[in-house]
N, C-alpha and C positions, 0 to 999 in steps of 0.2 A: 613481416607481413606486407604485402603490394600495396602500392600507396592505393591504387584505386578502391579494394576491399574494403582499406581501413576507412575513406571516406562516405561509404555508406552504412557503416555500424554508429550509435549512440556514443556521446559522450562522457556519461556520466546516463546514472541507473538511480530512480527512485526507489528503495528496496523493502520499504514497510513502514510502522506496522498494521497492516490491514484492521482497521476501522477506529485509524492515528490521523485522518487528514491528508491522506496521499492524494484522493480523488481533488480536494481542494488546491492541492499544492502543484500537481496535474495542470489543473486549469489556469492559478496565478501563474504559472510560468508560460505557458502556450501565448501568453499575453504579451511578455516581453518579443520585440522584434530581433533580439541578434539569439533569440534558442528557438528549435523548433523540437517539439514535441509529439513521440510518436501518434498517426491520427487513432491508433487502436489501446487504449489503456489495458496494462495486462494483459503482452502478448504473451509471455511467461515462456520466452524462449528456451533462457537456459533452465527451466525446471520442470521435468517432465511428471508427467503426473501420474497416480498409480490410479486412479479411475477413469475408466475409458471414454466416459463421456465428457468428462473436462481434458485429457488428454486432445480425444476430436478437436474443441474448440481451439486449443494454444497452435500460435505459429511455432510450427516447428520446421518447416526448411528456410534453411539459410538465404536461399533468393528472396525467401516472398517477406523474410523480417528486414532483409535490408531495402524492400521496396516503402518499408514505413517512417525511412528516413531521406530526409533531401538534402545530397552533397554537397550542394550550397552555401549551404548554412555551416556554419563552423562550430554551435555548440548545439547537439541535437540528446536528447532524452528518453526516456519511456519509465513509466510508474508499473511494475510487477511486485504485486506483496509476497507472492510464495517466493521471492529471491532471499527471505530471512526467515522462513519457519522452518528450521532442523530440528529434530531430525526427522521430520514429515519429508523436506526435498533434499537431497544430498549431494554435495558437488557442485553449490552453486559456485561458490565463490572461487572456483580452479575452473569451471568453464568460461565466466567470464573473464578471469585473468587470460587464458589461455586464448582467445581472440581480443577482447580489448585491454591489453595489459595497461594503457594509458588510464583508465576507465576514473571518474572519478563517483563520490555516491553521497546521498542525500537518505537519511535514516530516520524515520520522523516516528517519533516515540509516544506513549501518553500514559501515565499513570494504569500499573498493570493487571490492576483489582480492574478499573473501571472498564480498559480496553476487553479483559477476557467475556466480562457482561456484555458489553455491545456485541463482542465477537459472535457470543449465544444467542442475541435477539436477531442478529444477521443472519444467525443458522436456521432462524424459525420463521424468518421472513421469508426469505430466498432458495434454503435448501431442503425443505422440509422436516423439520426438526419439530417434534412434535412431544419429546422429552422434556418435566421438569427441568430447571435449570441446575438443581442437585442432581439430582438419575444423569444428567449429559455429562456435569463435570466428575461426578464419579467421587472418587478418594484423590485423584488428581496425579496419579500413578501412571499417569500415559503420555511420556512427553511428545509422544506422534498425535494426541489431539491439535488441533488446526486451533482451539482455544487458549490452550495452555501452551504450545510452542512459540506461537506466535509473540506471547510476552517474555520470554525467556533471553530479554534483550542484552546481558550481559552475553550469553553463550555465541548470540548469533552475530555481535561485535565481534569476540574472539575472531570467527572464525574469518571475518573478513581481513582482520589487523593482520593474520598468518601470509594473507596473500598481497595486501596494499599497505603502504605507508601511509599514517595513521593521517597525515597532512591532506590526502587524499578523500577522505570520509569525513561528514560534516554528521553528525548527530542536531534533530528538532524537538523539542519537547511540544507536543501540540500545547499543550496552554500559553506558549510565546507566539501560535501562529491564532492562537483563535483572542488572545486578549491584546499583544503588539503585533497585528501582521505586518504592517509596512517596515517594522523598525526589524524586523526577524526576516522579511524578502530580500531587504538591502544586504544584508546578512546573507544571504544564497545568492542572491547575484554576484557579491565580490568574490563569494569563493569558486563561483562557476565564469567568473573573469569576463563578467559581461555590462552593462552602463549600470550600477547600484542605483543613481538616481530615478530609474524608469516608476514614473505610477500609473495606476489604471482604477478605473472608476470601477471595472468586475472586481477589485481586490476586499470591495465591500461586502462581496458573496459569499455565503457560506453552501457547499455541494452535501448532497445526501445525507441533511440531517435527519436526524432518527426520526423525528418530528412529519417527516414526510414520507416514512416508511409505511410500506401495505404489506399483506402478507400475500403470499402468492399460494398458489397449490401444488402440491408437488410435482418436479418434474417441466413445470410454469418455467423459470430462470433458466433452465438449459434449454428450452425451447427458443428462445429471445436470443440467448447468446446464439444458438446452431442457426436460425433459420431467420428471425430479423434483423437483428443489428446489423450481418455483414449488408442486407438489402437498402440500411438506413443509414451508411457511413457517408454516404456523399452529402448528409444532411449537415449543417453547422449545430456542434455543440449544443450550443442556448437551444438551438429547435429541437433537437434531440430530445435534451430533457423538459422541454416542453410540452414536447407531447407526451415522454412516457408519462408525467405525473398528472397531467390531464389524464391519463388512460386507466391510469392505478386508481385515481377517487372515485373514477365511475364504477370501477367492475370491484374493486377490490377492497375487504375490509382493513379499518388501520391496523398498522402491528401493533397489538396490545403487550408492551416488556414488560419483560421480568427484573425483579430485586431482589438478591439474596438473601435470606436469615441471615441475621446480627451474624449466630455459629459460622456460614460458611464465608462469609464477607472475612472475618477472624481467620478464615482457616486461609484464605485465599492472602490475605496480606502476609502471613506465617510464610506461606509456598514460597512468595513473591520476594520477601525481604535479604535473601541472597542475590538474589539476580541482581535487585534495585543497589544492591552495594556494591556490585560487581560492575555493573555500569556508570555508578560516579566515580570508583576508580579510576576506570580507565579514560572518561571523559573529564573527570573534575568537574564539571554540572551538580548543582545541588539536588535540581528538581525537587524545588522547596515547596511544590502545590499538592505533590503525591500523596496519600496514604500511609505507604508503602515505603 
């Protein structure tokens, strides 16, 4: 590959699992001064999407994704969660071998009963989802829902261990970034070979807690993403979500979530307890806070 190419692609990929703490982990990293973090979370280069209106939204040419990284800097990032929901996207992990084969990745995980819940309430916030939370996850026979794939965290390791050496891939259990973060960032900074000692007073934040979720109406969220955000990107961060949550308590009622019946919470930990085994294999992680 041309050195100059390789100097404007990421170093290393946040790759999930969506509504695991990426957004968070996004932000504590954009803090350290030797990584710079792409300015667009979820360009979702390498995964093209089979609906045309989130397809619109993702960078999909190669100039304009490597304008969201700065040469300069020598260890640069970007957080896309569909880079681990298979088999919803396919070929993630051979497209990014295939331009950044140096690549290294960051996999932040969370108990998977709990994430597919959040996943749900995400879907009724955001994407209008106006199904029980039974009626959405069904019999749970769909491993293309964007609920259920998503946690299917042993499958979507495989697939990356096929293409990278496992030393490369750093696995997070969100309950080490939300109950130890400083002791868990040190911990991604040495593996992303950058000062471990760096602290920051943002690291006391927690981003897009559920707690601060509105519901939108539908069709609402791809309007923001298509026609504001790119107009509010030269805004910093902190202002960004400053205003949006000022914006959401005036106009917008809270998200009232959902909790599963005892039966499907049972039937979900049943789903899940492959997976969850399947992933301390391979990691040797206990993830002693799970359910599951």
């Amino acid at each position: 590959m041309p050195p100059d190419l390789a100097m404007a692609l990421p170093t290393f990929f946040i790759i999930g699992a969506p509504k695991a703490g990426t957004t968070s982990l996004h932000n504590y990293l954009s803090e350290h001064p030797q990584i710079q973090m792409s300015a667009v979370k979820e360009p979702n280069f390498f995964a093209p999407h089979l609906n045309p209106v989130d397809e619109q939204r993702r960078i999909s040419q190669l100039d304009q994704y490597e304008q969201l990284f700065d040469p300069s800097v020598s260890v640069r990032g970007e957080a896309s969660t569909p880079y681990a929901e298979y088999p919803l996207r396919q070929g993630v992990p051979e497209r990014i071998r295939d331009l950044v084969p140096e690549a290294k990745f960051l996999y932040v995980v969370r108990d998977p009963v709990e994430r597919t819940i959040s996943h749900y309430n995400h879907m009724v916030a955001s994407e209008g989802e106006r199904r029980t939370l039974e009626e959405a996850l069904g019999d749970l026979s769909d491993p293309r829902s964007p609920s259920i794939c998503a946690s299917l965290y042993g499958l979507q390791l495989e697939l990356y261990l096929r293409q990278f050496p496992q030393e490369r891939v750093m696995v997070i259990d969100q309950a080490d970034l939300l109950n130890d973060r400083r002791s868990t960032l040190r911990r991604v900074f040495g593996f992303l070979d950058v000062d471990a000692g760096f602290d920051s007073q943002r690291f006391d934040e927690e981003f897009l807690k559920t707690s601060e979720r509105h519901t939108y109406p539908p069709g609402f969220a791809s309007f923001v993403e298509l026609h504001l955000i790119p107009r509010l990107r030269w805004l910093p961060p902190r202002v960004r979500r400053t205003l949006r949550l000022s914006v959401e308590r005036t106009i917008f009622p809270p998200l009232q979530t959902s909790e599963p019946d005892d039966g499907t919470r049972d039937h979900l930990r049943e789903y899940f307890a492959g997976e969850a085994r399947r992933l301390r294999e391979l990691t040797g992680e206990k993830f002693p806070t799970w359910s599951v």
